[in-house]
C-alpha positions as CSV (number, residue, x, y, z in Angstrom):
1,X,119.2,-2.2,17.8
2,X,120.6,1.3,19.0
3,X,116.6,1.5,21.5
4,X,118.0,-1.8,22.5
5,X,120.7,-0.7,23.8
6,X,119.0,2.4,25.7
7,X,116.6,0.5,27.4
8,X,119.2,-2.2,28.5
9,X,121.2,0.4,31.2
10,X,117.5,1.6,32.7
11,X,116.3,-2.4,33.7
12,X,120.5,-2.9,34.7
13,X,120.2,0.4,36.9
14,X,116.8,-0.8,38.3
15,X,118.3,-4.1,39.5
16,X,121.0,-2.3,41.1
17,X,119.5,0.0,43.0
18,X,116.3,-2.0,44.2
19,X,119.2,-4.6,45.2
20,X,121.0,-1.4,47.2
21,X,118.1,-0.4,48.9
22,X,117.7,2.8,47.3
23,X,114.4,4.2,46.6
24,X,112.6,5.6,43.1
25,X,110.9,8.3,43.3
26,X,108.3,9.4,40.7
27,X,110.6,12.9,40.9
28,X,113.6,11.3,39.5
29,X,113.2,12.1,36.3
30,X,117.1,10.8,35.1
31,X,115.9,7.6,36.2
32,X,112.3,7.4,34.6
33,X,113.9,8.9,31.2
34,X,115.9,6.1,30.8
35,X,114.2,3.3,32.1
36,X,111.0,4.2,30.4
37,X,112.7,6.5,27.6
38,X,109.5,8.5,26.9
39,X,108.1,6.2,24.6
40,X,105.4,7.5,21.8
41,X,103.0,5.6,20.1
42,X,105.0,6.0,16.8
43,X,107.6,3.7,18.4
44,X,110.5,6.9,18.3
45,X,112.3,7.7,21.8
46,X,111.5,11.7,22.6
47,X,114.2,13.2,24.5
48,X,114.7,16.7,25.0
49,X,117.9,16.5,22.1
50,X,115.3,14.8,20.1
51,X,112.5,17.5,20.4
52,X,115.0,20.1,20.0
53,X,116.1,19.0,16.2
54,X,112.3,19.5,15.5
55,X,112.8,22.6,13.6
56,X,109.6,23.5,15.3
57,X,110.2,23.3,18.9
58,X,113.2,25.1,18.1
59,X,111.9,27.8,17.1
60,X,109.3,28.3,19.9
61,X,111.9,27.9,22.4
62,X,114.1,30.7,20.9
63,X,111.6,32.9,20.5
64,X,109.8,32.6,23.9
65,X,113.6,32.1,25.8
66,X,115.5,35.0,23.7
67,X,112.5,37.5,24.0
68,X,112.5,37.2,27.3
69,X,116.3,36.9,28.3
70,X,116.9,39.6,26.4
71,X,113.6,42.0,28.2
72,X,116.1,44.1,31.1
73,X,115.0,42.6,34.7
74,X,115.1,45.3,37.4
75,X,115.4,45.3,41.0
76,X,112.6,47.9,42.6
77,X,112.8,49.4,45.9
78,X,109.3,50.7,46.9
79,X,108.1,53.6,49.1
80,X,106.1,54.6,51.8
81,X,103.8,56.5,49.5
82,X,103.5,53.3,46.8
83,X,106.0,55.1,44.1
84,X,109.2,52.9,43.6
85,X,112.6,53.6,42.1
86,X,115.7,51.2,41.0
87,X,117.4,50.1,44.0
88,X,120.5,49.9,42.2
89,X,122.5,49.4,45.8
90,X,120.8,45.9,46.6
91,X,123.0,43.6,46.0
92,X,120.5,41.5,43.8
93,X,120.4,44.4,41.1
94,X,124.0,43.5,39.8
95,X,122.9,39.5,40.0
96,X,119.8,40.2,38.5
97,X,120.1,42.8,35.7
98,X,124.2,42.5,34.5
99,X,125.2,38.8,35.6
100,X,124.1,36.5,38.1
101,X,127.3,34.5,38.3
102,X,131.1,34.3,37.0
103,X,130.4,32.4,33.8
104,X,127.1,33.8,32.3
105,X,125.8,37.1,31.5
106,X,122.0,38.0,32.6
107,X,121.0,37.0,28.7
108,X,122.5,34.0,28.9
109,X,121.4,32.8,32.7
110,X,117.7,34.1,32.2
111,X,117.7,32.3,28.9
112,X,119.0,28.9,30.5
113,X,116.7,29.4,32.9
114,X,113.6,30.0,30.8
115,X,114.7,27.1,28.3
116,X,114.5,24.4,31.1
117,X,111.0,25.3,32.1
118,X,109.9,24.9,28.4
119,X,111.9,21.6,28.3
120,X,111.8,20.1,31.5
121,X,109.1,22.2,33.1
122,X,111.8,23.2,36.0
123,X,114.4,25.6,36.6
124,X,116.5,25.0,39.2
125,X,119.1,27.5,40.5
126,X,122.4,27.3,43.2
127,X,122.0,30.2,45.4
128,X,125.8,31.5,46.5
129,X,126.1,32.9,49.8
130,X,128.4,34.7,52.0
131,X,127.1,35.1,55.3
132,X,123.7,36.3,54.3
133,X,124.5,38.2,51.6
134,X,123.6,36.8,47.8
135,X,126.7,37.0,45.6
136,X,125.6,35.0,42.8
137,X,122.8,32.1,41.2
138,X,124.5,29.1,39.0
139,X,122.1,27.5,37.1
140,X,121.8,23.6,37.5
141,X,121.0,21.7,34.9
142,X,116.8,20.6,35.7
143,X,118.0,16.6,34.4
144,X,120.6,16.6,36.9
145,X,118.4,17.4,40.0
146,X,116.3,14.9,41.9
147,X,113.4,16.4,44.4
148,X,111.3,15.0,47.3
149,X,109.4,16.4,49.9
150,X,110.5,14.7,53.1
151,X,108.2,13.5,56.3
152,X,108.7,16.9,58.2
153,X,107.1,18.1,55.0
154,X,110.6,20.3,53.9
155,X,111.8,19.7,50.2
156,X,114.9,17.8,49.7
157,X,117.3,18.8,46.6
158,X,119.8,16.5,45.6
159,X,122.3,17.5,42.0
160,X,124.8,14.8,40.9
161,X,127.7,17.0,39.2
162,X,129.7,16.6,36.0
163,X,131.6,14.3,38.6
164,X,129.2,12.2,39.0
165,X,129.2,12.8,42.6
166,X,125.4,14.0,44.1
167,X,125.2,16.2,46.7
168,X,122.1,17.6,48.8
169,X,121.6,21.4,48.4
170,X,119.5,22.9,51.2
171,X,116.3,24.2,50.4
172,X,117.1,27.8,51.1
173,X,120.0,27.4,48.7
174,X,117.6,26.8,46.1
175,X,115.6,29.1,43.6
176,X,113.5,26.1,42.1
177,X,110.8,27.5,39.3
178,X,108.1,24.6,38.4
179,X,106.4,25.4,34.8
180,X,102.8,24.6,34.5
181,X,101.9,21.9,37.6
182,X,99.3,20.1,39.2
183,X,100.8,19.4,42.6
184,X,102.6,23.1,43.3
185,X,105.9,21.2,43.8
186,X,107.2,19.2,40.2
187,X,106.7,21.3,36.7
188,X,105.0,19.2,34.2
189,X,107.8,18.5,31.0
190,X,106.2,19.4,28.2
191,X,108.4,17.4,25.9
192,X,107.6,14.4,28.2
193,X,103.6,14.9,28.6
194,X,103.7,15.8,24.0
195,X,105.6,12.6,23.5
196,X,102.9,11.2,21.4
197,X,103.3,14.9,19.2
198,X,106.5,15.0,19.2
199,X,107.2,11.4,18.4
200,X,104.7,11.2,15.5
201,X,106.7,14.8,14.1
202,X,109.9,13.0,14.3
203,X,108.8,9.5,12.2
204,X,106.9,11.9,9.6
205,X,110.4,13.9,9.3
206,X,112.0,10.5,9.2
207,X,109.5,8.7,6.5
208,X,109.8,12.8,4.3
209,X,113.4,12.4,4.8
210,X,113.5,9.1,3.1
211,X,111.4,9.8,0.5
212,X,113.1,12.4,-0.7
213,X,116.0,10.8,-0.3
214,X,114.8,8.4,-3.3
215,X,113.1,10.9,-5.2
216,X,115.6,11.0,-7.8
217,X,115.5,7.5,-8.6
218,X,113.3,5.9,-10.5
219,X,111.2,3.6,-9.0
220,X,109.6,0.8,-11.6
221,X,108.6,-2.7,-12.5
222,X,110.7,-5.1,-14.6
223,X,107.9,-7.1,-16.8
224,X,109.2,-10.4,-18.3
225,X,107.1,-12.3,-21.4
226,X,108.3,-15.8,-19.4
227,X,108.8,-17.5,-16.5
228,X,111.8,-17.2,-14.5
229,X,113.9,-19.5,-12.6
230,X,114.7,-18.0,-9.5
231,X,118.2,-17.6,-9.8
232,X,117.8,-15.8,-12.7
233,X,115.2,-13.5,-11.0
234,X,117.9,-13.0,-8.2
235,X,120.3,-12.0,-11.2
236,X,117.9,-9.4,-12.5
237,X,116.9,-7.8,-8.7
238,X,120.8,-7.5,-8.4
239,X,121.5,-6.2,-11.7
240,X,118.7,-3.7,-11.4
241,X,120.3,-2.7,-7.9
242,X,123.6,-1.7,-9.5
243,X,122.5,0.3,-12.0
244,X,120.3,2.1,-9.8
245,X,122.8,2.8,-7.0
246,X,126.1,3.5,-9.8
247,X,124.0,4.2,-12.9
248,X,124.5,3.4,-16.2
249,X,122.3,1.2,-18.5
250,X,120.1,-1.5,-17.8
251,X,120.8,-4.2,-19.7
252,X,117.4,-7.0,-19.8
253,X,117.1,-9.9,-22.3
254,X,114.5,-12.4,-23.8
255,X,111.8,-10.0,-23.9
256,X,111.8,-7.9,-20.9
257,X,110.9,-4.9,-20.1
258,X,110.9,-1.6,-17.7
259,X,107.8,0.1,-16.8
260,X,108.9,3.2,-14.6
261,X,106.3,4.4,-11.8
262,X,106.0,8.0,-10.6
263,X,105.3,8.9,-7.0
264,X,104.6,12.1,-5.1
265,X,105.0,12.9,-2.0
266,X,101.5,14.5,-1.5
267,X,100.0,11.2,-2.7
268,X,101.3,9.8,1.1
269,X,99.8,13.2,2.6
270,X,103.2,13.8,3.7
271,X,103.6,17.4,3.7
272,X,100.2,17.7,4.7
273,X,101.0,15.3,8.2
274,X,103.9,17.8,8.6
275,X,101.7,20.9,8.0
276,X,99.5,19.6,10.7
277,X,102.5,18.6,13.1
278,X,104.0,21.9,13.2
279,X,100.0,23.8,14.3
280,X,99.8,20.0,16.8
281,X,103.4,20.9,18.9
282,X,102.9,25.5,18.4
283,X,99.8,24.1,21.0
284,X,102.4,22.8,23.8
285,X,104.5,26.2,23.5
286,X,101.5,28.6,23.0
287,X,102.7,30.5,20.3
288,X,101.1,31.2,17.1
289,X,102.5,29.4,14.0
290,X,102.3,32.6,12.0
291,X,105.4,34.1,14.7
292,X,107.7,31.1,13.6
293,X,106.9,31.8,10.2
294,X,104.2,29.0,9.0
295,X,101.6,30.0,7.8
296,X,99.7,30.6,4.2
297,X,101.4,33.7,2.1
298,X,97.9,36.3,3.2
299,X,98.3,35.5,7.1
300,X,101.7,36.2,7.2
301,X,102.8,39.4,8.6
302,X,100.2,41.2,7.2
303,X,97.0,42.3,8.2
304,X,96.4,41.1,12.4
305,X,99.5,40.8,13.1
306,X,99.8,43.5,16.0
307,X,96.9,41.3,17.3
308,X,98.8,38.2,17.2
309,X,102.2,40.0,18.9
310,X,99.6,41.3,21.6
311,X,97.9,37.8,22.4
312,X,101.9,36.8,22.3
313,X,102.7,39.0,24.2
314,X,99.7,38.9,27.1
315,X,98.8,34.8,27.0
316,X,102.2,33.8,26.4
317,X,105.2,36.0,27.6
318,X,103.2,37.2,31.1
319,X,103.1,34.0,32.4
320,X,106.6,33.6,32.0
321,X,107.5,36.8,33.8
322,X,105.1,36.1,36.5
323,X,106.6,33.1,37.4
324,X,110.2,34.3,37.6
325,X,109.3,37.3,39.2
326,X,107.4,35.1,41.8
327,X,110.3,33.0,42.3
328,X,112.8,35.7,42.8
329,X,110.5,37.0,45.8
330,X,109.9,34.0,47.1
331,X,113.4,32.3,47.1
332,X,115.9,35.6,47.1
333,X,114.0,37.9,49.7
334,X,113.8,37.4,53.2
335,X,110.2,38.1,54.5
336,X,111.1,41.8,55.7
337,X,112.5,42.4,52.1
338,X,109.4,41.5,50.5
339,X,107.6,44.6,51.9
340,X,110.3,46.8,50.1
341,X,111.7,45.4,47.0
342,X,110.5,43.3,43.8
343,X,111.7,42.6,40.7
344,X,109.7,43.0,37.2
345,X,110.4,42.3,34.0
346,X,110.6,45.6,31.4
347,X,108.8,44.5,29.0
348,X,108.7,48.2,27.5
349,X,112.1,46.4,26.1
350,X,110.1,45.0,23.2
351,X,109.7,48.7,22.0
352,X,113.9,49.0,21.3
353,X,113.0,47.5,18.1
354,X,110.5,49.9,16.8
355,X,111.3,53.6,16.8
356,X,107.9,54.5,15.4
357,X,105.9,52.7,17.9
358,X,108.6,54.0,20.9
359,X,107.6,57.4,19.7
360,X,104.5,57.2,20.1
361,X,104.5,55.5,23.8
362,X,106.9,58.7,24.8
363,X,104.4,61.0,23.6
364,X,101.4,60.2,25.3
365,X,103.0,59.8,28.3
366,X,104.5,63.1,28.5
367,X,101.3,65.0,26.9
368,X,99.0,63.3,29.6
369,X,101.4,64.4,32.4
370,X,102.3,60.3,33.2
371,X,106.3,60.6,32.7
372,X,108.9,63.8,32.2
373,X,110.9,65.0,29.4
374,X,113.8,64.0,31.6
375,X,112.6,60.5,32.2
376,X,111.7,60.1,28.7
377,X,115.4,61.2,27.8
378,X,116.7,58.6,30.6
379,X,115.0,55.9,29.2
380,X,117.0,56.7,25.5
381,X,120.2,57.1,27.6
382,X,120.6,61.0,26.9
383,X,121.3,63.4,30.0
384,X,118.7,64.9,31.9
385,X,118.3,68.6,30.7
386,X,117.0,69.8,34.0
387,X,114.2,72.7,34.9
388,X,111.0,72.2,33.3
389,X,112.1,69.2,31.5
390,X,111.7,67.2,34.9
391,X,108.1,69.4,35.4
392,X,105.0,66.9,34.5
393,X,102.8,68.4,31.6
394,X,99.6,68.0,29.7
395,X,98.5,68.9,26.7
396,X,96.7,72.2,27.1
397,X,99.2,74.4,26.8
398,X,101.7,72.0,28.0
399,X,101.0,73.6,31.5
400,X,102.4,71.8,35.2
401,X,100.4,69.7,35.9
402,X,100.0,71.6,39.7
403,X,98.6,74.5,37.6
404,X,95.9,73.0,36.2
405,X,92.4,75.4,37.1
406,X,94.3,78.5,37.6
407,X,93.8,81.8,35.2
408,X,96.5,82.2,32.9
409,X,97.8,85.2,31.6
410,X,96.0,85.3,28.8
411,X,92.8,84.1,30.7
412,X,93.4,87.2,33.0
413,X,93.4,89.6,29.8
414,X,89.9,88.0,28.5
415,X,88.0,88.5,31.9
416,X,89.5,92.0,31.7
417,X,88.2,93.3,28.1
418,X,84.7,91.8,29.0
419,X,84.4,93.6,32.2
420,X,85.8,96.7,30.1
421,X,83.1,96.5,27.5
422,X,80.7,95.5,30.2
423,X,81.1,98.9,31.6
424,X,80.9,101.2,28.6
425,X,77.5,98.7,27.2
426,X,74.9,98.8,30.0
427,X,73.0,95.6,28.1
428,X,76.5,94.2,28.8
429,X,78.7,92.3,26.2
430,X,77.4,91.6,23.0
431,X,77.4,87.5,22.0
432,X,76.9,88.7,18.1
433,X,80.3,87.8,16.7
């Protein structure tokens, strides 16, 4: 009854408009969702609310969206000579790193923002302008946005508000941010391309769910040594019914009797389906089921598992930087800009978590002369100590790096004793030690 009802308003709305003239595009995606209601082969309805109470797709959407949202984005100005340094006086650093807009923090924007790629496969973001200056990004919501590329070949935006009201946005106004796609313009929805997966996830939780829900009853057969009249079999059935729903006694005459049947839940393969469910939809979010913690007891966190963070981390994560770092350049900077500045993801972020491993990283980067003492002590938010602490060193001797192939003191006072007992020994210096 209730799909009944969803499908009635999509073929009522498809009347209307083809009788006002207005065309459907392919891009429409409020449209298609409810006029087509991304049906699965199971027979369930996948919407986005649907996948999400998947405990599954849940859980890769955190842990992809609050990894990242929570990785520090900077702003880079770079130099004539390639270096690069913060540009903490753009006006994009303060959007970008501490809070885009007036009602989200950079966690929560970024994390918006990633989640509707994942869902939707778009992001799709206001940009706020005074003059030319940026002073902030709102997020739109990707359902709420309609796109088409018009005959002069420029991209039209249109976003219907909480009002109900829609509104064309221009295309520089826009930071748009496809997912994976096949035409460079639309983001493929995951949920909506996986409707088969996630469809067939949500009857197997449906047909568990209901299981269990009668697992403590006892299911059985009521055997009779006579024929019944069907009224009294009706009697029976409801008296059987009582007693299993309010308990109690069952009460059964002229001979009967109650044969009780057990059933298990593995006999239907049920927790196997779900098993294989969970592996079928980690595929569409590229994360490993071991890092949303499924998996058997030996594979999990234990030996391989800095392998697994590393795949995670290179196959999965990059991607998504990449493609918001992309966007930014291509949406936020003007052509001259992009000569000078960029923004990157930090994902040396991920370290914050382990000292050990955080450590480590400092100390090979100061002992192979790569970072300072001083930057090192920057990046754990202590003050810069000054003098040699912001002098690059290596390991030998922890020299400067600029002094690398001169004598040192000590060299000096070597070459000196062998020429001194070079002098007084005309075979010269003896190698016996």
């Amino acid at each position: 009854m209730s799909e009944t009802k969803q499908k009635s308003p999509g073929r009522l709305k498809s009347s209307v408009l083809k009788w006002l003239g207005v065309p459907i595009e392919l891009t429409n995606g409020a449209f298609w969702s409810s006029w087509l209601g991304s049906k699965s082969w199971s027979g369930k309805t996948v919407t986005v609310d649907a996948a999400l109470q998947l405990s599954t797709v849940w859980a890769c959407v955190r842990l992809i969206a609050e990894t990242l949202s929570t990785l520090p984005i900077n702003f880079y100005e770079r130099s004539p000579d390639g270096a690069r340094k913060v540009a903490v006086d753009h006006p994009l650093y303060e959007i970008l790193h501490n809070q885009p807009n007036a009602d989200m923090t950079a966690v929560v924007f970024w994390e918006a923002v990633i989640c509707s790629m994942l869902l939707w496969g778009n992001a799709f973001c206001e940009i706020v302008r005074v003059g030319n200056r940026i002073i902030a990004l709102d997020f739109l919501m990707p359902d709420s946005v309609s796109v088409r590329r018009r005959t002069d070949g420029s991209i039209e935006y249109r976003y219907r508000g909480l009002d109900g009201k829609a509104r064309e946005i221009p295309e520089g106004d826009m930071m748009h941010i496809p997912a994976f796609t096949t035409n460079g313009m639309i983001g493929l929805s995951p949920v909506q391309y996986g409707a088969n997966v996630f469809g067939t996830a949500i009857a197997t939780d449906q047909a568990s769910a209901e299981t269990f829900k009668d697992a403590m009853r006892s299911p059985g057969l009521v055997t009779m040594d006579s024929v019944l009249q069907p009224k009294q079999r009706e009697d029976i059935r409801q008296h059987v019914n009582k007693v299993s729903k309010e308990g109690g006694v069952m009460v059964l005459e002229k001979g009967a009797g109650f044969q009780q049947l057990s059933f298990k839940p593995a006999d239907a393969e049920l927790l196997g389906s779900r098993a294989f469910n969970i592996e079928e939809m980690c595929r569409w979010f590229r994360v490993d089921p071991v890092l949303i913690g499924h998996g058997e007891k030996q594979s999990n966190w234990g030996t391989g598992v800095e392998q697994k963070m590393l795949g995670f981390l290179m196959l999965t994560l990059r991607t998504w930087c990449v493609r918001i770092e992309q966007g930014i350049r291509k949406s936020l900077l003007t052509p001259v800009e992009r000569r000078k500045y960029f923004a990157e993801f930090a994902i040396e972020g991920l370290l914050r978590a382990d000292t050990a491993a955080r450590a480590a990283f400092y100390s090979i980067m100061v002992q192979n002369g790569l970072m300072t003492r001083d930057e090192v002590r920057r990046l754990e938010n202590l003050p810069p100590k000054g003098g040699n602490s912001a002098v690059l060193t290596v390991q030998s001797n922890m020299l400067p790096i600029d002094k690398l192939g001169e004598h040192t003191d000590a060299g000096a006072a070597k070459a000196a004793l062998l020429h001194w007992l070079s002098q007084d020994d005309p075979k010269g210096p003896s190698n016996e030690t």
